[in-house]
N, C-alpha and C positions, 0 to 999 in steps of 0.2 A: 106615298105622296103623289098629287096627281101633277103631271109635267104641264110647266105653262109655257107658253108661248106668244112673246110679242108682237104683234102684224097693226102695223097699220096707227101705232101711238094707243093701243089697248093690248092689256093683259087678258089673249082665252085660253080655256083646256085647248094643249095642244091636238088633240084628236079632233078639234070641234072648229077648228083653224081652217077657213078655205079664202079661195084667190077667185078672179071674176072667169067667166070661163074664157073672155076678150085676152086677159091679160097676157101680151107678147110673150111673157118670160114661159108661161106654160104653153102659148101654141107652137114659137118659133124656137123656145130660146134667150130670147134678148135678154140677158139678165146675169148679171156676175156673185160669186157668193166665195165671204172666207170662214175657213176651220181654224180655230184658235182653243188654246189648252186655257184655261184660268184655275186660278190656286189662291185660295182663301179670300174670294170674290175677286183677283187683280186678272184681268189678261194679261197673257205676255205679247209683248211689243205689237197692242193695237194698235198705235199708230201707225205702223210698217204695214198694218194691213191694210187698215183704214186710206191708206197711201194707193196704196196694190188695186185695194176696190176701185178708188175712186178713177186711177190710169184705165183700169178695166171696161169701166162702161165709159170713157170718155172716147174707147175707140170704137164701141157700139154706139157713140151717139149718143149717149143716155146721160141726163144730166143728174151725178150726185148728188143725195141730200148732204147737207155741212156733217163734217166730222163731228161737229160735236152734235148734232142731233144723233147721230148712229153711238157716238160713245154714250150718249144717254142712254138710248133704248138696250144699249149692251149690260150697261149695270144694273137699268129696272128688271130686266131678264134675271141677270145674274141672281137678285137680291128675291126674286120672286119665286124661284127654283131654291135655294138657301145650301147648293153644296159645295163641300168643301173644295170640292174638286171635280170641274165641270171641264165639259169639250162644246165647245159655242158654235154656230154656225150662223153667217149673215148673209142674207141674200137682200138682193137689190135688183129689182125686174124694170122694165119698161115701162109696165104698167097696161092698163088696160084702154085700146085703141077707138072701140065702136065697131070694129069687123072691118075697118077700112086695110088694115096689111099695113101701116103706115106710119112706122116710128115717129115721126112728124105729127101724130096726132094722139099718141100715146101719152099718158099722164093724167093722172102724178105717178108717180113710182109707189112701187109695192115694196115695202122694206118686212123683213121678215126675221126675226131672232128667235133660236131655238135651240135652249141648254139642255145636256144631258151628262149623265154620270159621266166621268173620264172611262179608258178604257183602263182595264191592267197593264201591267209590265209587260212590254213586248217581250217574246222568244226571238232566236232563230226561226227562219224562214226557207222554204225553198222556193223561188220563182222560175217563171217558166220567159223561154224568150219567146213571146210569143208574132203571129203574123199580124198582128195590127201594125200601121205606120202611122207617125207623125210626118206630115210636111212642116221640116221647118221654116219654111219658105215662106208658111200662113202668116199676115202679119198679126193674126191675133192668139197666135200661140203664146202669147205673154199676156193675155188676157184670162181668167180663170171665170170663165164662163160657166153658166149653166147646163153648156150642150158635153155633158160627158158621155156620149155614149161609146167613141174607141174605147175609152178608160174601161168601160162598163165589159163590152166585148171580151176585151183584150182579160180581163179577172174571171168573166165565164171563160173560155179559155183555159185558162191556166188550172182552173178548179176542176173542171174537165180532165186535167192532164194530173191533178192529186196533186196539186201545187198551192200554196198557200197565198203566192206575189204573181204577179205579171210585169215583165218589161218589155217597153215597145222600141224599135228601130223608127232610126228618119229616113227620107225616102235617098240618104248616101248610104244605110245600111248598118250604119255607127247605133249603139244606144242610148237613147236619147233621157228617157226617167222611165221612171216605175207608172205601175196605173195610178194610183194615187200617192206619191212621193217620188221623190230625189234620187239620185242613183250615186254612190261612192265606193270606187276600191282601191288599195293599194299595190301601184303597179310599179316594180324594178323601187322600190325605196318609198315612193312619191304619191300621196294622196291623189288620186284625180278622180272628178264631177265633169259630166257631159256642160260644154256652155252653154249659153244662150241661144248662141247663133245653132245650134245643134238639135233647137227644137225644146232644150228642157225647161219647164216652167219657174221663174224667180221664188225661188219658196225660201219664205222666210228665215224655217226651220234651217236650208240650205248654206244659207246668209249665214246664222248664226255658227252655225257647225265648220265653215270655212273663217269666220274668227275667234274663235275658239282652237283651231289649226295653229294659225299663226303664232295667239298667245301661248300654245304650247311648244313654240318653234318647230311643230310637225313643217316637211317639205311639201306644201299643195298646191295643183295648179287646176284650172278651167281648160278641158281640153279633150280634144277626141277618145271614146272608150268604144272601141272596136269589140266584136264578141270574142278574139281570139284573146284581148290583151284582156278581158274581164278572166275570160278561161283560165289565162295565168295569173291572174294576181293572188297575193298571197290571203288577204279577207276583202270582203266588199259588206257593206250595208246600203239601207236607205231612210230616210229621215223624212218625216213631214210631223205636221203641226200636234196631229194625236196619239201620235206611238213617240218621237223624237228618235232617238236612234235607234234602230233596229236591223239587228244583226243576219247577212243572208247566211245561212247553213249551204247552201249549194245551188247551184243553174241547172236549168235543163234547157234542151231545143229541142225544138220541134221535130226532129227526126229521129228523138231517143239517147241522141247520147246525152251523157251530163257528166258533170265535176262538180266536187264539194271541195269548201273551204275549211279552216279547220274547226275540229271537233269544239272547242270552246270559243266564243269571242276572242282577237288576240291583241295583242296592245296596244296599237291605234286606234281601235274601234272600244276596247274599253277606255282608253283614255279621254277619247272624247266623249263617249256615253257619260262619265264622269263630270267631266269638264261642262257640260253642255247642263246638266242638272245644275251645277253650283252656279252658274250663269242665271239662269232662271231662278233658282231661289236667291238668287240677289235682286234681280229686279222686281219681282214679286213681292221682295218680302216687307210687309206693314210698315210703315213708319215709326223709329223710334217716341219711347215718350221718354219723356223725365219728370 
């Protein structure tokens, strides 16, 4: 089946899909985009991202089209692709300028929706710590921009090193996330994720996975994860929108040593793996009939 793809308030073959060569979001940048999982045409918790986007480009400047225009073009995607089980992506650009450089004269926006199969089941992973840095200091590190290229580095890198993940340090040194996800391990008892202020990005999947904690009465807190205490914790994983939880097998650093976790997924990380599925197929799930 041939992938379609929404741009622009029309359905093209997504290979046949292009943008102006003006448009901000491809020369500079300017331009924010979410990855969301859907199940049996539902997103889960578009509006939380829908939310996210719209925070995103409000600190680039970029004026968002209405939620419910993007929820539409989400569903005609959805319903025009017809899988069971899709990983969606939306991006929202500046748009294109005239060649002036000048957000201020950019517009309309480039909205851009693009389904695809889900992934499989994640495995265990090994990630690498690698020398890329977050400043978390950027005020738009809570923005989920277009310009991923640390992200991008930071995963050559680590594939370089035979590593499956990368995680990057803030410029204190602490671990901030993953290239593409969230960063959690269990340390002295206690669930901990890098905060906000520490550089990591709001992710939803994050969100969810820290109340799903709670409802399990797991102890979790938002809080520094130094490389020494990640080294001792008993599991760690990381979580984003298209794997959801996924299990780390072991770290490495940059100078060769490394430590592993254990051999199998271990309680708290299956328990929320768990927990976090049955959350999703609740809000997911179709509307009763009678």
């Amino acid at each position: 089946m041939t992938a379609i793809a929404w741009l622009n308030g029309e359905l093209v073959e997504r290979e046949r899909a292009s943008v102006s060569i003006d448009d901000l979001g491809f020369r500079y940048g300017a331009a924010c985009f979410e990855t969301f999982r859907a199940y049996r045409g539902v997103p889960f918790r578009l509006d939380r991202h829908l939310a996210r986007l719209a925070a995103g480009l409000a600190l680039l400047g970029i004026a968002a089209p209405a939620e419910q225009e993007l929820g539409a073009a989400v569903e005609v995607a959805l319903r025009a692709n017809g899988l069971p089980a899709a990983r969606v992506r939306l991006t929202v650009s500046a748009g294109p300028d005239g060649g002036t450089r000048r957000l201020a004269d950019a517009g309309p926006p480039t909205v851009l929706v693009v389904v695809e199969a889900a992934p499989a089941a994640p495995s265990p992973v090994i990630a690498l710590v690698t020398s890329t840095r977050i400043d978390e200091r950027d005020p738009l590190r809570r923005a989920k921009t277009s310009n991923y290229l640390p992200s991008l580095l930071a995963l050559a890198e680590a594939r370089a090193a035979g590593c499956e993940h990368a995680l990057l340090r803030n410029i204190a040194g602490d671990i901030a996330e993953a290239a593409t996800a969230n960063v959690f391990a269990v340390v002295e008892g206690v669930l901990r994720t890098p905060p906000l202020d520490a550089g990591a990005l709001p992710g939803i999947t994050r969100e969810a996975v820290l109340e799903c904690a709670r409802a399990l009465g797991l102890p979790a807190e938002e809080g520094a994860l130094s490389v020494p205490a990640l080294a001792h914790a008993a599991e760690a994983f990381v979580t984003s929108a298209g794997a959801g939880v996924q299990p780390l097998a072991g770290v490495r650093l940059a100078d060769g040593s490394a430590f592993e976790f254990a051999a199998a997924p271990e309680r708290c990380t299956v328990a929320l793996d768990r927990a976090y599925r049955d959350l999703v197929a609740r809000e997911t799930a179709p509307p009763a009939t009678f």
